[in-house]
N, C-alpha and C positions, 0 to 999 in steps of 0.2 A: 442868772444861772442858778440854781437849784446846788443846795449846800449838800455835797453828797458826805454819805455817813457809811460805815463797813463794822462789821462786829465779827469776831473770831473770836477764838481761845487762845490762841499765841500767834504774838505780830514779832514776825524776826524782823529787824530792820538793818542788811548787810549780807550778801550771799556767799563769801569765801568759805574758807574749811571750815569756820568756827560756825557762822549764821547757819550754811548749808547742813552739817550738822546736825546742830537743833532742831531744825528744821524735819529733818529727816528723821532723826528718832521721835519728835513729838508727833510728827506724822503714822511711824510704825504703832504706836499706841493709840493710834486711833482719835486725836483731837485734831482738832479743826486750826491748818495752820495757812496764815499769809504772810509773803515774805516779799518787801519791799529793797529794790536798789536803783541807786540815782543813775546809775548809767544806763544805758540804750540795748547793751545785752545782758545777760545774767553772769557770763562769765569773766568781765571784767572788776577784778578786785587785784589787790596785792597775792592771793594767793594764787592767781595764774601767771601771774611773774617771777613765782621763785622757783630757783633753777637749784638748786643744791641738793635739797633733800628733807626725808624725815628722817626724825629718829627715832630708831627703834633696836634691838640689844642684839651686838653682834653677837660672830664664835668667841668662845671665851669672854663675856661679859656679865655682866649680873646688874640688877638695880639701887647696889649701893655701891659701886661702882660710879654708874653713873650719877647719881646723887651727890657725889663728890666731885663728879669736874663740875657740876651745874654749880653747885653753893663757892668752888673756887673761883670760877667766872665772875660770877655775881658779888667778887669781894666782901663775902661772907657773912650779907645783911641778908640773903634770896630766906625766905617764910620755908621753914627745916617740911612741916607740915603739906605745905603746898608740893614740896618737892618730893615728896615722899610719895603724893597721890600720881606724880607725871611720871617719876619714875614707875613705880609698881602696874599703872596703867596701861605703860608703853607698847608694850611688846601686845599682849593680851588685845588692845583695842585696835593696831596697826593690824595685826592677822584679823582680826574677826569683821571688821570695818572696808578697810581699804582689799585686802589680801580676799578674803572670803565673801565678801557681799557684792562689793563693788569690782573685784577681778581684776585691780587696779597690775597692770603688766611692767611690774618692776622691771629693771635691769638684772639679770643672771649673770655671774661667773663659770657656770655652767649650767647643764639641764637641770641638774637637780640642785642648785644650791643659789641663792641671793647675793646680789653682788654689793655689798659693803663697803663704803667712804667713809675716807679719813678728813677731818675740817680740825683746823683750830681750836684747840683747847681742852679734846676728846682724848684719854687715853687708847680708847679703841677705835677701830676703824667698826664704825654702826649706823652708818648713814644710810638710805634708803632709796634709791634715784631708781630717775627714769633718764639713764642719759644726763642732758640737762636743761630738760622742761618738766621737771619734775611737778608743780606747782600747775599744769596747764594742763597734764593727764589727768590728778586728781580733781580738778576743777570741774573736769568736763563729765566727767565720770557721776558726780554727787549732782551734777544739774539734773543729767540723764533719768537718775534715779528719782531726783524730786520731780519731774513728770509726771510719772507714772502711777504718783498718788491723788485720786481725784479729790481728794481734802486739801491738797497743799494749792494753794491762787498764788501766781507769781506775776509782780509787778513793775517791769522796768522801765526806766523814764520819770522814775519819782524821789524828791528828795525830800526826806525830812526835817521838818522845819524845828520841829520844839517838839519835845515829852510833854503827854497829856498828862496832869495831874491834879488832883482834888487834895484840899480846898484849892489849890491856886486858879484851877481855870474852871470853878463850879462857882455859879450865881445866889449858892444855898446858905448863908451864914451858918446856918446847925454843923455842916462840915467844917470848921472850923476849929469843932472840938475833938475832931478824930486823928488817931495817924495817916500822917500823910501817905497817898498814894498814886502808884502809877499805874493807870487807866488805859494806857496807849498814845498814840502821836497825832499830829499836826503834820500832814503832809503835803505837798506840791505837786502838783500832774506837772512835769516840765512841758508838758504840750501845748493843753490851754491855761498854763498858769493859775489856776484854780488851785486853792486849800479845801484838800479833802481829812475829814475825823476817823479814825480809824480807833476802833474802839476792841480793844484787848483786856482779857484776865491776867494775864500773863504776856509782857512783853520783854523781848530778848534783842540787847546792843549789841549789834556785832558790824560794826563801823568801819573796824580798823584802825591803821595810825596817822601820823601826825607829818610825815617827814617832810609836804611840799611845803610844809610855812618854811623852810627854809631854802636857799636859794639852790643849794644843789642837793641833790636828793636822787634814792636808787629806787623812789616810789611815784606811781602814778600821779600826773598832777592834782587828783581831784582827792587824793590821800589827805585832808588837809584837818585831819582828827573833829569834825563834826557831831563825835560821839561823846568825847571829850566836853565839847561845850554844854551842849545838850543837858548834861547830865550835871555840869556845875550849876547851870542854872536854874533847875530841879534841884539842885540843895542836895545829888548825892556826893558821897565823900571820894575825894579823888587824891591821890599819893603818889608818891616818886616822878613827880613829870619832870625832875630838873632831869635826870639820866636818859637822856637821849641817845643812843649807840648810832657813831657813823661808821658809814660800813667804808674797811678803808680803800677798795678799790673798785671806782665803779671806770668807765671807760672817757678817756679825755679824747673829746673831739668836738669842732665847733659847729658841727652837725648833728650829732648826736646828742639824744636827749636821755641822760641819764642811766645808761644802759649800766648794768650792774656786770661785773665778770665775777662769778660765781668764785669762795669761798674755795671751795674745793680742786680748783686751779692750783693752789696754793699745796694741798693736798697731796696733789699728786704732782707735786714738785719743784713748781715754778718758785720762784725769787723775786724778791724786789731790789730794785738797782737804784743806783742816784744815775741822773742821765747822762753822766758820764761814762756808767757803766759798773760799777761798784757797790759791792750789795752791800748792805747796810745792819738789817736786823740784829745780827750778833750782837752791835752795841747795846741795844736795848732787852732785850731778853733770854735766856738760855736756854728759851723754846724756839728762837730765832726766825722766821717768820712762818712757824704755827702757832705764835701765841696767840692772848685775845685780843679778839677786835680792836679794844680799845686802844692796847700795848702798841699795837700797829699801826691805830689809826694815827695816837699821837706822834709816832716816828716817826711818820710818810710826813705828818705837819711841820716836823723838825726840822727836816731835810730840804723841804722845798723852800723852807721860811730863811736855814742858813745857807743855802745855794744861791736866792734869790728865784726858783724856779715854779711854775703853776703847774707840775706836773713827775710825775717818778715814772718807774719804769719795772713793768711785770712779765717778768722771763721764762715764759715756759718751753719754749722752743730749745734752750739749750738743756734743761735738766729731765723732762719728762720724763714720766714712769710710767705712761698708757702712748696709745694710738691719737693722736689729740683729734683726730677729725672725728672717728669712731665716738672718743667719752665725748668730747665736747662738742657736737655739730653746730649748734645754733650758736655758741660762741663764736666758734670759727664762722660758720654764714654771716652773721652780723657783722663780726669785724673787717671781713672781707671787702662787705660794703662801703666801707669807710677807706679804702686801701689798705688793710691794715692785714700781712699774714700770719698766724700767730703761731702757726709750723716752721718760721722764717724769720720772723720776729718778735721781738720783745712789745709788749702791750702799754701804752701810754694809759695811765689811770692816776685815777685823785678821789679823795672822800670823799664820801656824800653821806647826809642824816640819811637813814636806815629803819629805826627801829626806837620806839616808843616804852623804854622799861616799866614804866609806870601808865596811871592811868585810872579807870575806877574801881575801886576799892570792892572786893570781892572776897567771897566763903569758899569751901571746897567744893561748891554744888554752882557757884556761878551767880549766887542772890549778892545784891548791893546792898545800901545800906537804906535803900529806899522800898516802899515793901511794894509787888507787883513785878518789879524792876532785878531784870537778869542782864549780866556784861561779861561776852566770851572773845577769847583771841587777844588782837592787841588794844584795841578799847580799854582792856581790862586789866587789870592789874590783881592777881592769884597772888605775887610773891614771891613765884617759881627764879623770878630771874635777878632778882635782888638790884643790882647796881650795872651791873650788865648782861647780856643776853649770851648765854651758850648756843653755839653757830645750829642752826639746823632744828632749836628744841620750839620755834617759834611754832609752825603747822602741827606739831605734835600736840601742845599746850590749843589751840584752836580745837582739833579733834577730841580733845580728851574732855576739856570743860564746857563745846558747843554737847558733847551727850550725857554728860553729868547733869546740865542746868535742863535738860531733855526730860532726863530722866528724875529729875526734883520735883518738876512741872507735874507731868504724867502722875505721879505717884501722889502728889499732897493736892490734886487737882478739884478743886471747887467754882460750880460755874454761880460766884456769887455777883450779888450786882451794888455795888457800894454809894451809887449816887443813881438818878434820872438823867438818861441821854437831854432831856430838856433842858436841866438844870447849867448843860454843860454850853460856853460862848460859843456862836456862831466862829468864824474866823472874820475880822476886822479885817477891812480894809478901804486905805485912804480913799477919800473922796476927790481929791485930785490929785492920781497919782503920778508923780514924775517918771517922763521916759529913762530910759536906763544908758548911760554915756560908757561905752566900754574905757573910753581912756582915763576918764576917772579911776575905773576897778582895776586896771594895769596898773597905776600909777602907785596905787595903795596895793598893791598887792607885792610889788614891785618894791618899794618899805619893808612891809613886814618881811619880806624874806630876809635882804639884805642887813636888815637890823638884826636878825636873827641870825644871821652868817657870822656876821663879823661882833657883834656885841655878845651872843648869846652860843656860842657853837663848839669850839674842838675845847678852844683853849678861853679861860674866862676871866675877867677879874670881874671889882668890886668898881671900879671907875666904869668897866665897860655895861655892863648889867646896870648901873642906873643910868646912865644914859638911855640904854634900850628902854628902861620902863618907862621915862620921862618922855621918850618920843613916840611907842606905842599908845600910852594913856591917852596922849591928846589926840593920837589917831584915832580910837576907839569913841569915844564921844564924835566928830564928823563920821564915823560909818554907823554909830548908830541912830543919828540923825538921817542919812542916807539911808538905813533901810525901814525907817519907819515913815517915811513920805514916799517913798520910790515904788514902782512897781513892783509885784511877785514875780522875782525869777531866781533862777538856781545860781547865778554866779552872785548875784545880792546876797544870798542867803550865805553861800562859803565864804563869801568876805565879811560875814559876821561872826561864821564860826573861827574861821582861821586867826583873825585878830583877840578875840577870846582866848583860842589856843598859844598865840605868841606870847601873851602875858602870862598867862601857868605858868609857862615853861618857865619866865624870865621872873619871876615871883619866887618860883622854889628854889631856881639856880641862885638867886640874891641869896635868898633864906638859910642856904646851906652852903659856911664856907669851909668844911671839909671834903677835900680833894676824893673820891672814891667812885670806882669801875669810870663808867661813861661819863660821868660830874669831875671836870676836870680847872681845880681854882690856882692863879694862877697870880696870887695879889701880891 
């Protein structure tokens, strides 16, 4: 088969709020964009799953304001700089963006006014919903819109493999004396397994996070931070990956697959109980359960750990301050399905990893430290959220830095050419390739998670993290031998990434034995 090869001006690889974005603005100025994701439709990412909200500046708020609960969340490392840009941003690129371009059909309080959520951690109630499919409107909304650009080629069913870069994947010694750069990807048709060259001026990670290397999680399984390796391996600089945020309540059922009960539950009222029935949060904070995540998360760990129990208890049926069918439908549907009524009853829930604090190292425009090379959303690491993430600022920070790196691009835009498409490797592959044994890829996949649960997770010591790294390492050498003899396919591929990403994670958690937001040591 014939080595196919694609040239553009900007290759987003990732379609959620941050990729689509980019996307879109590089689009409105007129260069030539393709935009690659491994799933089967375009709207499967992390950002059609989240239910809570954006942020953007209620009645009575301002942007230092909110620049204050973000840097307090964030246990007061979050980059002042970064914060400064998501705050001042906010408002401004929600209306002009989402509100104004996109038509995006907020929830109202009335005809004429916005209806405003309250979430943990938020002196104001500034949240931004739809209901709560909030993440699944604006999804569908920025697909819609990248359509309708005949410059923008969208490609789903392809994963990418590795970042192209010069010198490392150019045959030219002379390259050798240059800075290094990033040229575009290495990607996979999941159809006929073929590596296709995708050749970009300008290429934008917008990947997303990390949550499924671990065992429970409120993110898609295929979340398994692929952006993250990618981008170590390319030698760009990657930061804060021990601060992992688990989100503390997603839905406990032995059917159910990690369904998240939205933040904002909490919001507007609900409690958490020990399952005897006795709320608990007042011990731990005198935000009592609106603090942050983490405050939460670790208490909900506290409690089940001295109860002996796998499970607490989330009460919204006795305290609610709204309609629960009305705010919350798709909660209520989903739990329904499980027997579960949540107008009638208290909601069985447990942590799950959530959200990636860290990640690659990034300017206020979105450039890494690798030159060609843009990283927006969670992929990325701005700054903005320091040690831990302020509930709801996650799709705002996607919006904000997917048209900032948009708008970098467009404006310093040179369509230069830094090597010979010639010069550049075919893609390699074995000459007798091994068929693909799914029980092997369970079985390690199946590892890393649980090493990562219990060695690498809420609560951490110095005994349990070298263990995890001692048994990841040796795992890491048998999957890299297994993907370098075995066939091209997309679950080969994420058990390359993912086991690269369990060792970050458990690298920096070692690295850092200062207790701080979501890094929680425990020696």
């Amino acid at each position: 088969m014939k080595n196919e090869r694609y040239k553009t001006d900007v290759l987003v690889i990732g379609c959620g709020i941050a990729g689509a974005s980019a996307a879109l603005e590089a689009a409105k100025s007129g260069l030539d964009v393709i935009v690659i994701t491994k799933s089967p439709t375009l709207e499967d990412s992390n950002t059609f799953y989240a239910q809570g909200g954006i942020v953007s500046l209620g009645e009575d708020d301002y942007p230092e304001l909110l620049k204050e609960d973000i840097i307090k969340t964030g246990d007061g490392i979050s980059n002042p700089e970064a914060v400064d840009i998501l705050a001042g941003e906010s408002k401004p690129l929600v209306d002009k963006i989402l509100i104004e371009e996109l038509d995006i059909p907020f929830t109202r309080s009335s005809p004429d006014s916005l209806d405003y959520a309250q979430e943990a951690g938020h002196s104001r109630r500034r949240i931004l919903h739809i209901k709560d499919t909030t993440g699944k409107t604006i999804e569908e909304r920025f697909i819609a819109a990248l359509k309708k650009f005949p410059k923008v080629t969208l490609f789903t069913d392809h994963t990418a493999v590795d970042i192209l870069t010069i010198p490392h994947h150019t045959k030219n010694p002379i390259a050798y004396y240059h800075e290094p750069q990033c040229i575009g990807a290495y990607v996979l048709d999941n159809k006929t397994r073929r590596v296709k060259t995708f050749f970009a001026h300008r290429t934008v990670l917008a990947t997303g996070g990390c949550g499924a290397v671990f065992l429970y999680t409120s993110n898609p399984r295929d979340a398994i931070g692929a952006g993250y390796a990618m981008a170590h391996r390319a030698n760009a600089r990657i930061v804060n990956m021990e601060y992992v945020q688990f989100h503390p309540t997603s839905l406990f059922h032995k059917d159910a697959d990690s369904f998240l009960i939205s933040e904002t539950v909490r919001g507007e009222g609900a409690r958490l109980k020990t399952r005897e029935g006795r709320t608990f949060m007042e011990k731990y904070s005198d935000k009592k359960d609106l603090a942050p995540r983490d405050e939460v998360t670790r208490a909900i760990y506290e409690e089940m750990t001295n109860s002996n129990s796998n499970y607490v208890l989330l009460d919204l049926a006795s305290y609610a301050k709204v309609d629960i069918k009305k705010r919350f439908p798709n909660i209520h549907k989903t739990c329904l399905q499980y027997g579960i009524d949540i107008t009638q009853e208290p909601i069985p829930v447990v942590p799950a990893a959530h959200y990636c604090c860290g990640g690659v190292l990034v300017d206020g425009w979105g450039k890494t430290s690798l030159k060609g090379l843009y990283a927006v959303g969670e992929v990325s690491c701005t700054g903005v959220h320091g040690a831990n993430r302020l509930a709801s600022t996650s799709l705002l920070e996607g919006l904000v830095w997917g048209t900032r790196a948009a708008k970098d691009i467009s404006g310093h835009f040179l369509r230069s050419t830094p090597c010979k498409e010639s010069d550049i490797h075919k893609w390699y592959y074995p000459e007798n390739e091994e068929a693909i044994d799914p029980a092997l890829i369970n079985q390690d996949w199946l590892t890393i998670r649980t090493t990562l649960w219990n060695y690498a997770g809420i609560i951490r010591t110095r005994k349990r993290l070298e263990r995890a790294k001692s048994d990841l390492e040796y795992l890491l050498h048998r999957i890299e031998k297994f993907y370098r003899e075995a066939a091209m396919d997309a679950k080969v591929i994420g058990l390359r990434q993912g086991i690269l990403v369990a060792l970050m994670i458990t690298h920096a958690a070692l690295a850092n034995p200062t207790s701080l937001g979501a890094h929680f040591r425990k020696d």
